[in-house]
N, C-alpha and C positions, 0 to 999 in steps of 0.2 A: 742467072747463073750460067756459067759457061765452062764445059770440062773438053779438055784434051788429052791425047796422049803425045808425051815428047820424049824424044831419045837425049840423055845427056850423058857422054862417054862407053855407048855400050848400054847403059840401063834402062829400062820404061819404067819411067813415071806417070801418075797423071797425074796434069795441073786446072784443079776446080781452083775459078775466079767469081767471087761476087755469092760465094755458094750461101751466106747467114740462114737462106732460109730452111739449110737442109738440116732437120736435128741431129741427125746421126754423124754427117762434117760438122755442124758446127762444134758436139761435142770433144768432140777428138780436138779442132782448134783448141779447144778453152784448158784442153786436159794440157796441150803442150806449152800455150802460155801461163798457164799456172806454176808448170814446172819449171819455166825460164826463170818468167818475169813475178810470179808469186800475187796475179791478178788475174782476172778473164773477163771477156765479152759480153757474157749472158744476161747479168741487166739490164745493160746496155739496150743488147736486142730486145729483150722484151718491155723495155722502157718506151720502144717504139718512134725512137730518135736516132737510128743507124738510117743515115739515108746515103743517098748514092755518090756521096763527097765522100765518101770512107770504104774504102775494095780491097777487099782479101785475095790477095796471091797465093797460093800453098798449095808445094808436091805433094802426094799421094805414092806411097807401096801400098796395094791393094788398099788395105783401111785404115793403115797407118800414115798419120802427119809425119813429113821428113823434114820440113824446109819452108819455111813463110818469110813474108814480105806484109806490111800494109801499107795501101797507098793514099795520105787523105788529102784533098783538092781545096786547095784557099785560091778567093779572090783576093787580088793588090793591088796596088798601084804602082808603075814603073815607065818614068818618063810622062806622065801624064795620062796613062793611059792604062784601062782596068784590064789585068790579065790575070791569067790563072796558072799556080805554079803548085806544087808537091811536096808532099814529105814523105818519106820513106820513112816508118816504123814497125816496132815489135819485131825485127827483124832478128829471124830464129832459123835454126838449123838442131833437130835431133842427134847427141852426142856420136851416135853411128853411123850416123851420114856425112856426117862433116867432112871437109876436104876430098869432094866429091864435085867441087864444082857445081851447087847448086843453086846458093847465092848468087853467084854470077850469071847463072841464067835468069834466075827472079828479076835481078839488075837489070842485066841488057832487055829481055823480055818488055819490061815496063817501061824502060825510056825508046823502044823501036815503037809500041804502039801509043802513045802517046807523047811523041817528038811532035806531031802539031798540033798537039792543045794547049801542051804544059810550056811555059818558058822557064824550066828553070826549077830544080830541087836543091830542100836542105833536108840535113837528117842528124840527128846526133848519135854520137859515136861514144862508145868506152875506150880505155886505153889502149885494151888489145887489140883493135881493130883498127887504131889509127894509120896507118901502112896499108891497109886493106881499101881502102876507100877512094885515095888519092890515083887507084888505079882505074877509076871510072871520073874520072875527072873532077871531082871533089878537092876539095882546100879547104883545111882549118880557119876558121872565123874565130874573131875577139869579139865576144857584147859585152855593154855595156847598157849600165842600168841607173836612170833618174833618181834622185832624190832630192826631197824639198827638209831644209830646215823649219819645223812647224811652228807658225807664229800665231798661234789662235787666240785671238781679243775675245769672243763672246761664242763660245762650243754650243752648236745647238744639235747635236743630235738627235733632238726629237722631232727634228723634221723628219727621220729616217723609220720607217718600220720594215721588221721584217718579214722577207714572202715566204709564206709556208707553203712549199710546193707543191706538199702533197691536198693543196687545197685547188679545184678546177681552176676555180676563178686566177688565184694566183700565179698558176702555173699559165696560162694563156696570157696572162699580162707579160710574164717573162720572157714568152717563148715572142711575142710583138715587137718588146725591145731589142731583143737579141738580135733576130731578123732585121731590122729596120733602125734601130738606134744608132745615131754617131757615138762614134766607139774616141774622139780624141786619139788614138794611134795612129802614129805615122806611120807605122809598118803595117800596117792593118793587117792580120789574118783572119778573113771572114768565115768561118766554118762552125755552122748551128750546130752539128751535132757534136761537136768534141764541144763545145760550152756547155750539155746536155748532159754527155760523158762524166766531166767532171761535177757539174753542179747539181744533178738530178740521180742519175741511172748509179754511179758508181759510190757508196756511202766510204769507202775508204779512203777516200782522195780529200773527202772533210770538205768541202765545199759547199754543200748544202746550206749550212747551217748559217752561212756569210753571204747570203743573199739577200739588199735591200732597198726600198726605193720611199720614192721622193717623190710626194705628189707632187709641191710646191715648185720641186725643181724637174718635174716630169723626167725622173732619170733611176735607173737601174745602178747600181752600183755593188761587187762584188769586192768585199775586203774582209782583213782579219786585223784584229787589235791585237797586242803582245807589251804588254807593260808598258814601258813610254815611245811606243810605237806603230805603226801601221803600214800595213801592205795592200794595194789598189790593187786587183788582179784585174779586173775590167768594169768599164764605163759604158752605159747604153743611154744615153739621152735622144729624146723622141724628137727634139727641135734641131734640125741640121743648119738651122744659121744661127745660133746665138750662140757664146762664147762666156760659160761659167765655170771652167774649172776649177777657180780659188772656191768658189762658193762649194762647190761639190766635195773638194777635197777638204773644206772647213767641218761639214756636216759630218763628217770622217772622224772626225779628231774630237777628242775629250782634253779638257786642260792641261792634261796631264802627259801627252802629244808632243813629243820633240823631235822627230823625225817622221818621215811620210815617203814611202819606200814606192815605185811604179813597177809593177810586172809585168810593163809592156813598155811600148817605147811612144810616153806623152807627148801630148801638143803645149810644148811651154817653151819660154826662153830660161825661166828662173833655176831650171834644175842644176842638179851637179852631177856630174859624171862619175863614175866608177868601174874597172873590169868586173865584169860578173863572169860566175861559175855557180850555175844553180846545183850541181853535184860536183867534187874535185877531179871526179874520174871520166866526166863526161864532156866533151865537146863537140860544139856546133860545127857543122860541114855542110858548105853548099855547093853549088856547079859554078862553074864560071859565071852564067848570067845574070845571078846574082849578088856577087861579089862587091860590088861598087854600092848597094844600100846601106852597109857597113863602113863605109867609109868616112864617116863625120864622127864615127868613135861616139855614136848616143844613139844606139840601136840593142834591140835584143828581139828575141823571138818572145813572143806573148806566153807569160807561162799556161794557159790554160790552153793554148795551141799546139805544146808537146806533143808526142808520141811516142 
């Protein structure tokens, strides 16, 4: 945890970073993202999978939250080469603060001290905010999202069982693949504890319950069925050189399987494209550096990667 005191226009604030472990901030966090965003933190943290991929920015008036930022850290790959880039989320400002210029310190703040780590952020954005953004070097992106027309000859998925996490055992199997599994994305964003976030710590996000693996095919697979169709949210297989996704996404499908949806951006040639918009009112923004992985129009940010 790290606190300061910073002047913005006249005012002192302090800005605690990284503070999770403090109950008294973290409450006050959770009381304002509740009020935002209508979700909080706190199983998270006590789920004990908030690790130091995921850093809280947020002004302080004496004990009162004004103003947050969160920042979470993925590995990729770009040019051949594994680097590590950002998301800005949760990004909140107290209705009595606003237009006080506080977000823009959060902003600039995070890209001055970590311009040589990161290469490069994306963040989504609501409508209102779309003018807001482009001011820090950001540009609206188009994703686009795979799907397979499902041709399943022989549905087995009783290869598949599922991990009950709140079982040790299962849960350590999960947390191996997650860590260490090739994921089949080509945008990879590697970040354990937002997979944790969603699949484990947070039961509203309904993830839980769509977690399952494959002995046969020593592979983790995160989906959900919906009548004659399926969504892939992520892929963990333990073997990084062999190449089964037909078989994985077979195991998926029940006969009755006409479509097979990727919530990330797969390793295939067979797909079909489409514009996505996972909410009508929300769009992806990245920095410059970015920019150009989007540009083959069969890209999307990993849904369990949001923030």
């Amino acid at each position: 945890m790290t606190s300061k005191s910073v002047q913005i226009k006249d005012n002192t604030y302090t800005l605690h970073i990284g503070y999770q472990e403090s109950e008294n901030l973290r409450k006050e966090f959770n009381r304002l993202t509740n009020e935002v965003w209508e979700f909080d933190f706190e199983n998270f943290y006590q789920s004990g999978y908030w690790g130091e991929d995921c850093i809280i920015f947020s002004l302080f008036q004496e004990e009162r939250i004004v103003s947050h930022i969160t920042l979470s850290i993925f590995e990729t790959t770009i040019a051949n080469q594994t680097v590590k880039i950002g998301q800005l989320g949760t990004v909140m400002t107290d209705p009595d603060y606003q237009h006080k210029g506080l977000s823009r310190f959060l902003l600039e703040y995070i890209e001055t001290e970590y311009k040589s780590i990161l290469s490069g952020y994306f963040l989504f954005a609501n409508d209102t905010v779309l003018d807001f953004y482009p001011k820090f070097g950001y540009t609206a992106i188009e994703e686009y999202q795979a799907t397979w027309n499902a041709n399943i000859q022989v549905p087995n998925t009783s290869l598949l069982e599922k991990l009950d996490l709140d079982n040790p055992v299962s849960l350590a199997l999960f947390q191996d693949y997650v860590e260490n599994g090739y994921t089949y994305n080509t945008l990879n964003t590697a970040n354990t504890g937002l997979t944790f976030f969603y699949c484990y710590a947070n039961l509203d996000f309904g993830f839980k319950d769509s977690v399952y693996y494959s002995t046969d095919l020593e592979t983790v697979v995160i989906y959900q069925q919906e009548e004659d169709s399926v969504t892939i949210y992520a892929i963990y297989q333990k073997n990084h050189t062999l190449r089964q996704l037909d078989e994985i996404v077979n195991v998926c499908c029940s006969e009755d399987t006409k479509k097979v949806y990727f919530a990330f951006s797969p390793e295939t040639e067979k797909a079909t494209y489409s514009l996505y918009k996972e909410e009508e009112d929300i769009t992806l923004m990245a920095t410059k550096e970015l920019i150009h992985l989007f540009a083959d129009k069969q890209k999307m940010i990993a849904s369990l990667s949001h923030t």
